[in-house]
C-alpha positions in Angstrom: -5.1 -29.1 5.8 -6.5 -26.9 8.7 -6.9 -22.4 9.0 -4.3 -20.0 6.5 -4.1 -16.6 7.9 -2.7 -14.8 4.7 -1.4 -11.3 5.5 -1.0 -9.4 2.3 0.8 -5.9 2.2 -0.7 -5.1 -1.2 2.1 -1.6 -1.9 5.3 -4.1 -1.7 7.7 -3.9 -4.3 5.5 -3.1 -7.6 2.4 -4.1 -6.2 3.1 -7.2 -7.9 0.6 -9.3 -5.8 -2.9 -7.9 -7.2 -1.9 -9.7 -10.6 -1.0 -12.9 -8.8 -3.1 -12.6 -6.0 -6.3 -15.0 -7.3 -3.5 -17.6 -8.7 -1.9 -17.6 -5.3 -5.3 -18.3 -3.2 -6.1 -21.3 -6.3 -3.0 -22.7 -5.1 -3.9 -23.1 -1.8 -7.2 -23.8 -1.7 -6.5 -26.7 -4.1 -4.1 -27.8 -1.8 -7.0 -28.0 1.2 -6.1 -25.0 3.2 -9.3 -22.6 4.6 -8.0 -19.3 3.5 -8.3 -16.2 5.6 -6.8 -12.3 3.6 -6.0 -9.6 5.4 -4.5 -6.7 3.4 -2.4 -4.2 5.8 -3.7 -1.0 6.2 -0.7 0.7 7.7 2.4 0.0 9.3 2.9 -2.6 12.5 -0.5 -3.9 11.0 1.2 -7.1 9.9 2.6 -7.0 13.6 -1.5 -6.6 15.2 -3.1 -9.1 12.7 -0.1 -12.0 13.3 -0.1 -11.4 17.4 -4.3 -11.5 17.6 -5.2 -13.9 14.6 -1.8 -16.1 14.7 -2.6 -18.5 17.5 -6.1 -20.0 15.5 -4.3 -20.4 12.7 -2.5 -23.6 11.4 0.0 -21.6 9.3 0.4 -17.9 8.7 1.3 -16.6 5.0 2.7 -13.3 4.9 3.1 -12.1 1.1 5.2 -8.5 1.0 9.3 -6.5 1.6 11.3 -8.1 4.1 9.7 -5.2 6.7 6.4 -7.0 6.1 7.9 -10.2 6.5 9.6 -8.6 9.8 6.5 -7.6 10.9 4.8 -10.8 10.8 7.5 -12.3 13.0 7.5 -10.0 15.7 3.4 -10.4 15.6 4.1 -14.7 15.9 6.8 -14.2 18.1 4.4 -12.6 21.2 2.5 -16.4 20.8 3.2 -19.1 22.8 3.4 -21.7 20.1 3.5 -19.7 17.0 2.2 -21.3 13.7 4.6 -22.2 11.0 5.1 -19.4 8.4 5.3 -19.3 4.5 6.1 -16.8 3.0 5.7 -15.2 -1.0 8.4 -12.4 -1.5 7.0 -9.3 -2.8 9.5 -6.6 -2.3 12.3 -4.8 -3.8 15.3 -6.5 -2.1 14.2 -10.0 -0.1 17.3 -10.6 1.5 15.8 -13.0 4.1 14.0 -15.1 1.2 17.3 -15.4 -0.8 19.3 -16.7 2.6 16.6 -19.0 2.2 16.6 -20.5 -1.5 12.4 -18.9 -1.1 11.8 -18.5 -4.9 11.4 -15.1 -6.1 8.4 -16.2 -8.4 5.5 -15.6 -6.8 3.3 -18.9 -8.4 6.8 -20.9 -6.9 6.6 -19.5 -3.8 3.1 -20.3 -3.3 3.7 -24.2 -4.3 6.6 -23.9 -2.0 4.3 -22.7 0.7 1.9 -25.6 0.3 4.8 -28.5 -0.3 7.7 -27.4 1.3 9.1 -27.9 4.6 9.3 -26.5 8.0 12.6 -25.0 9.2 13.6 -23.4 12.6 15.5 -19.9 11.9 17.2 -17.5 14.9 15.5 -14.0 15.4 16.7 -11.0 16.9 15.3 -9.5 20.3 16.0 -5.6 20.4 16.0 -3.5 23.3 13.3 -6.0 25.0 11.2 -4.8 22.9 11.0 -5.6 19.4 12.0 -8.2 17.1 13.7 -8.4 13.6 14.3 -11.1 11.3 18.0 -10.5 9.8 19.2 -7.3 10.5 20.0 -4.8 13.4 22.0 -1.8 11.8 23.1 2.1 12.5 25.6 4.6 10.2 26.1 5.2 6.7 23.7 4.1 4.6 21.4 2.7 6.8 18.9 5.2 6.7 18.7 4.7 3.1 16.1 1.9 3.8 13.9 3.9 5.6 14.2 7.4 3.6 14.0 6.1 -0.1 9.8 6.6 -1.1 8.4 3.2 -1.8 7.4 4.5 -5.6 11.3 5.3 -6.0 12.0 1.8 -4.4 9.5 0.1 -7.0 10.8 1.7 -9.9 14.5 1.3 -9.4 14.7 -2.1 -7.1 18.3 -2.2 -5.8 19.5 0.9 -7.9 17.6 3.0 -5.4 19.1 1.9 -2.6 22.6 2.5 -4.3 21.7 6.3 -5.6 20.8 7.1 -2.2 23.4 5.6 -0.6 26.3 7.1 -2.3 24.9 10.6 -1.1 25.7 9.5 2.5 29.6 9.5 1.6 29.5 13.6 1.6 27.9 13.5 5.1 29.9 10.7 7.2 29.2 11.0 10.9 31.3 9.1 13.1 29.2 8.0 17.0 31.5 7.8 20.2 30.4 3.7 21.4 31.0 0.6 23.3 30.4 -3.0 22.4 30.4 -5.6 24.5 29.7 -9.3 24.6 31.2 -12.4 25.7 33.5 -12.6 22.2 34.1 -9.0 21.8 35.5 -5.4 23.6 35.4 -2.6 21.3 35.3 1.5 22.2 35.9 3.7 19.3 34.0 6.1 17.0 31.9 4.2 14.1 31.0 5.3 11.4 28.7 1.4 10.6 27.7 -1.7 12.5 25.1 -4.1 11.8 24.1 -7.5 13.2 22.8 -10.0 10.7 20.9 -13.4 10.7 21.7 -13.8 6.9 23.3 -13.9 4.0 22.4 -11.0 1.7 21.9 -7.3 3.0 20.6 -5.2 0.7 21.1 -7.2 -2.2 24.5 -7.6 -1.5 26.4 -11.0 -0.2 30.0 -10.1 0.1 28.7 -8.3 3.3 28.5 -11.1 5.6 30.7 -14.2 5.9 30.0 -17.3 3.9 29.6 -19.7 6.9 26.4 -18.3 8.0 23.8 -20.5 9.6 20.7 -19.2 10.3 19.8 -21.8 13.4 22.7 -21.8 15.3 21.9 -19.3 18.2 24.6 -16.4 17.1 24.7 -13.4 14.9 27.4 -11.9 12.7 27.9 -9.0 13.7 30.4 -6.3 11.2 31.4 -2.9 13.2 33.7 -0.1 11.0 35.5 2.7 12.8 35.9 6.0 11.4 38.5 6.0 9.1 41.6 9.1 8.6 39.8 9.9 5.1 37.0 9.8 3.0 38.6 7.9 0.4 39.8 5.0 3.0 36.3 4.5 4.1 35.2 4.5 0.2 38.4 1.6 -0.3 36.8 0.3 3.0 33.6 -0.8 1.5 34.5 -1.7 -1.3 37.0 -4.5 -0.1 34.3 -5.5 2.3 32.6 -7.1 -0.8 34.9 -8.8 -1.9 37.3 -9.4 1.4 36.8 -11.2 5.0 39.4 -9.8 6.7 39.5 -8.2 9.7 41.7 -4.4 9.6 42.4 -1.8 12.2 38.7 -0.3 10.8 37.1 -3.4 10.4 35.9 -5.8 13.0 33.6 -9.0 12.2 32.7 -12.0 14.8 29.8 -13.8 16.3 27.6 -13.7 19.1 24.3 -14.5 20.8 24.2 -11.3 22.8 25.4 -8.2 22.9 25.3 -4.1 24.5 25.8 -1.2 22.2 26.5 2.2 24.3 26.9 5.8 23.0 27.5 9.3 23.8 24.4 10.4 21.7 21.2 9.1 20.6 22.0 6.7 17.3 19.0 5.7 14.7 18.9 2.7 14.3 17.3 0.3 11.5 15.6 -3.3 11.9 14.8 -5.3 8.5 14.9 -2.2 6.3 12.7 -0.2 9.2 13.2 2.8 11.9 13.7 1.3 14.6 14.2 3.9 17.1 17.3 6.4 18.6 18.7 4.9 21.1 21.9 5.4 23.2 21.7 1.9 25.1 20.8 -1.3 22.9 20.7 -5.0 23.7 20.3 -7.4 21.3 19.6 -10.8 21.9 19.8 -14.2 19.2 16.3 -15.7 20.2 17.1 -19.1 18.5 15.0 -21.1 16.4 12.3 -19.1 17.5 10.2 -19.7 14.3 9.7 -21.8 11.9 9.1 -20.9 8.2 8.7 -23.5 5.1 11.4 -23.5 3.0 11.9 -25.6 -0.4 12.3 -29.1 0.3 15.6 -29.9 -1.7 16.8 -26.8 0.2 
């Protein structure tokens, strides 16, 4: 079949890929691939080994969190005709895999690597400088993603995220910002905004709208103004799971491009990752910009 560059991050989720990881090569060695490991060392590793190895490759295999599959894309994304990717979810949330009908079984994933198909998905361009997969986001809890220790993140999967999150309610901090793009105006404090290429974020699907495509060129994009009390914003996102609808706090649309300005430096996460405080952000849809196998009834 041609050159597998498989990038492992062997920490993800429980470490669940050293007990699967002999199975996993079998599979694709038996299905004629020429198997090349790297196991990352540290983070933007995945990024290093996918930009400098990617291009000799015939398909790159990244096995890890959504931030390693992140990583991996931004890596193939510096290439001039990047490889198509598979991928073996290994982490504690996979949002990006379960937009994608990727089985969570890593022996599945692996047959889906080496008999699925290829399909073009959108990813995001930040600040001219980096790239995520499915999410751009800033505000409450965002950092959660970031701060929670991997050990808590492996014993407690989406429970972590939750626990750490609801702490974020007794600190709510509101930044002074304008949006603009060629759908939307918007000044205000916020208090949340994120810009998605998918359907679940952080385990959760009520977040984003249902008619999400992940190839058409725009991102959903959800922005939440500080509300009169604590308790609103609490009725706030819990409505957002179950609701669409737009409110005098809650604004949803698409858009391939957009400009983010505040008054003060705002951290902001990509795919479950720092990415930076910033007070001017540009994020641009870079579509169909990779393409990754997914299951072929899919």
């Amino acid at each position: 079949m041609g050159r597998m560059l498989f990038i492992v991050n062997p920490r993800a989720g429980k470490a669940q890929i050293r007990s699967h990881f002999l199975d996993i090569v079998d599979i694709f060695v038996k299905a004629g691939w020429q198997v090349e490991v790297h196991t990352t060392q540290e983070p933007l590793d995945a990024v290093r080994t996918a930009r400098e190895r990617g291009e000799a490759a015939d398909m790159v295999v990244c096995s890890g969190g959504d931030g390693t599959l992140s990583e991996t894309i931004s890596g193939m994304a510096k290439l001039d005709r990047p490889p198509v990717l598979g991928y073996i979810p290994a982490g504690s949330t996979n949002d990006f895999a379960s937009s994608l009908q990727i089985p969570s079984n890593m022996a599945k994933a692996a047959e889906n690597v080496v008999t699925g198909k290829p399909y073009a998905v959108d990813i995001g361009h930040f600040c001219q400088e980096r790239n995520f997969v499915y999410v751009a986001a800033f505000g409450l809890f965002t950092e959660v993603s970031y701060m929670t220790p991997q050990e808590k993140k492996n014993l407690l999967g989406h429970q972590a995220y939750m626990l750490e999150g609801m702490k974020s309610l007794t600190n709510i901090k509101a930044y002074a910002m304008t949006l603009e793009s060629e759908e939307m105006s918007l000044e205000g404090d916020f208090v949340f905004g994120m810009v998605t290429n998918t359907i679940s974020v952080g385990g959760f699907k009520g977040l984003v709208k249902r008619d999400v495509s992940l190839n058409d060129g725009l991102f959903e994009v959800l922005m939440i103004r500080m509300p009169k009390t604590p308790l609103e914003l609490k009725n706030i996102l819990s409505s957002m799971i179950l609701k669409e609808e737009q409110s005098e706090y809650v604004y949803r649309f698409k858009t391939s491009r957009l400009r983010i300005a505040s008054r003060e430096p705002v951290d902001w996460v990509l795919d479950g990752e720092f990415g930076g405080s910033r007070t001017d952000v540009e994020i641009e849809n870079l579509a169909q910009k990779i393409r990754i196998i997914i299951p072929g009834d899919a």
